[in-house]
LUMGUTOR-849145 format. One record per residue (C-alpha): chain; residue in one letter; residue number from 0; x, y, z. Coordinates in Angstrom, 1 decimal. Last residue first. Layout:
+------+------+-----+--------+--------+--------+
| unit | code | pos |      u |      v |      w |
+------+------+-----+--------+--------+--------+
|    A |    a | NUM |      X |      Y |      Z |
...
+------+------+-----+--------+--------+--------+
// end
This chain:
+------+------+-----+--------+--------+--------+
| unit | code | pos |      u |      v |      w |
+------+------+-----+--------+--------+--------+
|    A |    x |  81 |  107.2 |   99.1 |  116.3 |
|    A |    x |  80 |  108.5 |  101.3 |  118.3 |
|    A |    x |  79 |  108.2 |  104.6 |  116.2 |
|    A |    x |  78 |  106.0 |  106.6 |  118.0 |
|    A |    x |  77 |  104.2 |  109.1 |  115.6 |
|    A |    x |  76 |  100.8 |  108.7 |  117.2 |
|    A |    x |  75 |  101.5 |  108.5 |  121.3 |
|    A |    x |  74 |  102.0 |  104.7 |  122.7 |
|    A |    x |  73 |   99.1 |  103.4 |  124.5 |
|    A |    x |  72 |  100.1 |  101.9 |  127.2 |
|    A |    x |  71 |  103.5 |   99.7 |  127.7 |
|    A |    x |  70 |  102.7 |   95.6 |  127.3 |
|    A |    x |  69 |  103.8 |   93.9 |  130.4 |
|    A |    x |  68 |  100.9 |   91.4 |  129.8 |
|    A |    x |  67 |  102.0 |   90.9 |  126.5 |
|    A |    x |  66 |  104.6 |   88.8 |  127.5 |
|    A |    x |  65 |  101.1 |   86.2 |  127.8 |
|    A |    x |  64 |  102.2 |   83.2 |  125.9 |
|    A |    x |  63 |  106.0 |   83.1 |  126.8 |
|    A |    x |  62 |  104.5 |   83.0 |  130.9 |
|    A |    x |  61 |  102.2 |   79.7 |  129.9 |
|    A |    x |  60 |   98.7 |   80.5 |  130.0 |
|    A |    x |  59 |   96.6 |   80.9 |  133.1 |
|    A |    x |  58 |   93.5 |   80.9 |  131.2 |
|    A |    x |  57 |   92.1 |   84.1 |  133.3 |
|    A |    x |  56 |   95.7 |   85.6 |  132.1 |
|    A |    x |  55 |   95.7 |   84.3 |  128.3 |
|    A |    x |  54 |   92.1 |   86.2 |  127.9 |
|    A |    x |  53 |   93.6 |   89.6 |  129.4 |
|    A |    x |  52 |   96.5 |   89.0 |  126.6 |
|    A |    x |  51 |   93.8 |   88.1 |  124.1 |
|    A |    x |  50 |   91.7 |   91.5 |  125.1 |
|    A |    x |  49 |   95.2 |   93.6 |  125.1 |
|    A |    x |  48 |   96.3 |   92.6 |  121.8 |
|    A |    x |  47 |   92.4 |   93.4 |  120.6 |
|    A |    x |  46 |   92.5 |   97.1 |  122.2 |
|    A |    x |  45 |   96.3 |   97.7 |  120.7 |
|    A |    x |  44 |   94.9 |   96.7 |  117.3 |
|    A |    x |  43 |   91.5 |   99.0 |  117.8 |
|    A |    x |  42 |   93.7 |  102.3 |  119.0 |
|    A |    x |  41 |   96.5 |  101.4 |  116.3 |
|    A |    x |  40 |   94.2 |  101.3 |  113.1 |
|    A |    x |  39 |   93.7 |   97.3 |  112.0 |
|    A |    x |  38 |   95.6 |   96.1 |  108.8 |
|    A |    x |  37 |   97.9 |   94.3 |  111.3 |
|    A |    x |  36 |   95.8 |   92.5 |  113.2 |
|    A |    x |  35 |   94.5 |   91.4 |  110.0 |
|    A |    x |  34 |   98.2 |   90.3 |  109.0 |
|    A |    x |  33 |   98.8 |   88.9 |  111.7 |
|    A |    x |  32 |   95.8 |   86.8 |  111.5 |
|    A |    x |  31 |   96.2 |   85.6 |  107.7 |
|    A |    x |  30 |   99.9 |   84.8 |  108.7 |
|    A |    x |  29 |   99.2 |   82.5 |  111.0 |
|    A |    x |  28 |   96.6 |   80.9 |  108.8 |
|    A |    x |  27 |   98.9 |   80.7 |  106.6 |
|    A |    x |  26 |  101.8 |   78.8 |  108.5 |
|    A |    x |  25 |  105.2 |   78.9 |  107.8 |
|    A |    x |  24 |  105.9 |   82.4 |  106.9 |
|    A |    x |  23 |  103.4 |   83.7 |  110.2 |
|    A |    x |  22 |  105.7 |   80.7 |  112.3 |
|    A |    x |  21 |  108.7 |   83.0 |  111.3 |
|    A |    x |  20 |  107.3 |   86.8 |  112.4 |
|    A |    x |  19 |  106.0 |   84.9 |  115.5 |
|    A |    x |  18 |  109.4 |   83.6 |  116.5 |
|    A |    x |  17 |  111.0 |   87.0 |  115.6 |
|    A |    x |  16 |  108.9 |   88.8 |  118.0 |
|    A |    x |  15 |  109.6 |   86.5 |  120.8 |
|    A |    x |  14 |  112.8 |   87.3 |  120.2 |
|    A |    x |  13 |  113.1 |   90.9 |  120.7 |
|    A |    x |  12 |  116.1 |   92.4 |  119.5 |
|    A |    x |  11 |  114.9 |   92.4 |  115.9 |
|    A |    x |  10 |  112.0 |   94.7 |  117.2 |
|    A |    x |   9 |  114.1 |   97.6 |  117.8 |
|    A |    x |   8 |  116.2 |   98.9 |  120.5 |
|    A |    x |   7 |  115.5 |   96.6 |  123.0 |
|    A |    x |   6 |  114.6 |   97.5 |  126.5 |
|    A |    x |   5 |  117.2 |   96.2 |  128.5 |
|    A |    x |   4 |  116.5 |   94.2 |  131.9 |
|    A |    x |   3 |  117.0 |   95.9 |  135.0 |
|    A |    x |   2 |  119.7 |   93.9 |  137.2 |
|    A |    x |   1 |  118.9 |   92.4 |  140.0 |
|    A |    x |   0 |  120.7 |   93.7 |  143.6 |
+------+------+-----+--------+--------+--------+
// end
């Protein structure tokens, strides 16, 4: 029988997460994006994430690119999961 992954307990557990938190130190531009993305109210950020996840799946993009693809819906206001 597999095994059901984990859901992580917080962001730190996810490393995919961590990855883009480093490359947005490293790179301006990077960082320039996330934080826009950021800055954005959650209905319009979630909408975006989703459009460039929909946009990595007609590409076919590698599976690391497009984990967003098992993205939960929209989360009520006052969840704290991110």
């Amino acid at each position: 029988m597999a095994s059901v992954p984990r859901t992580p307990k917080s962001v730190g557990e996810i490393e995919s997460f961590i990855t883009m938190l480093t490359a947005a130190c490293e790179d301006a531009s990077v960082h320039a994006r996330l934080e826009r993305l950021l800055s954005m109210p959650d209905p319009k950020r979630q909408a975006v994430v989703r459009a460039w996840v929909n946009d990595l799946l007609i590409a076919q993009a590698p599976g690391r690119f497009r984990a967003g693809d098992r993205l939960p819906a929209r989360r009520p206001r006052g969840g704290k999961n991110l």
